[in-house]
N, C-alpha and C positions, 0 to 999 in steps of 0.2 A: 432666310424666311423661316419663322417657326411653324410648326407643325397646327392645324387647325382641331379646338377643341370641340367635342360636339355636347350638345346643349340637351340639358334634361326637361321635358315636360312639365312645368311645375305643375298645372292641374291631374297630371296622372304619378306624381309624387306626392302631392294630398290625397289622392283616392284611393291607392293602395299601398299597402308594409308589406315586407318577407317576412315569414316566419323563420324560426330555427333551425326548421331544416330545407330553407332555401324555396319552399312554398309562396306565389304569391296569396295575398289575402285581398279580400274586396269585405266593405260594409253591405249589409244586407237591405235590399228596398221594402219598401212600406212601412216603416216604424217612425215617421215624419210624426205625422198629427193622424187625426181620426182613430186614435187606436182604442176608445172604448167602445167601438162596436164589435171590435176582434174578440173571440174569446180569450180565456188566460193560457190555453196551451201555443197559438199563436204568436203571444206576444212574448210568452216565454221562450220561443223556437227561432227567433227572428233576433236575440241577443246575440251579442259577440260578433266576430268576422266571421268569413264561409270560404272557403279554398278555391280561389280560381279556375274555371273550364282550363283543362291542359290544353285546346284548342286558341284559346286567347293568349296564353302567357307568354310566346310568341312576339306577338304583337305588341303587349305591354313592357316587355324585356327593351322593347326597338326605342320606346320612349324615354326610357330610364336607365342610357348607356354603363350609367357608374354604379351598378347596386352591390 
């Protein structure tokens, strides 16, 4: 009997990447729609990814056995 493989979360392998130095990353919320009522330093600040709570990564690590 072979050994059982465990299976990765695909909804939490689309939602978050490692970085380079082994950081998880998350996409930041609110930048959907509605964004010209935001002003321009918000919508500038809300670009790019943002470094996961060290509290969660934990948890997201459990979902994404093989990273």
């Amino acid at each position: 009997m072979s050994n059982l493989k465990l299976k990765t979360s695909k909804s939490a392998s689309k939602r978050f990447k490692i970085s380079s130095g082994g950081k998880l990353q998350r996409r930041r919320s609110r930048i959907n729609h509605f964004n010209a009522r935001q002003d321009g330093a918000a919508r500038r600040n809300s670009r790019g990814q943002e470094i996961l709570a060290k509290q969660n990564e934990k948890d997201i690590k459990n979902l994404m056995p093989y990273l």
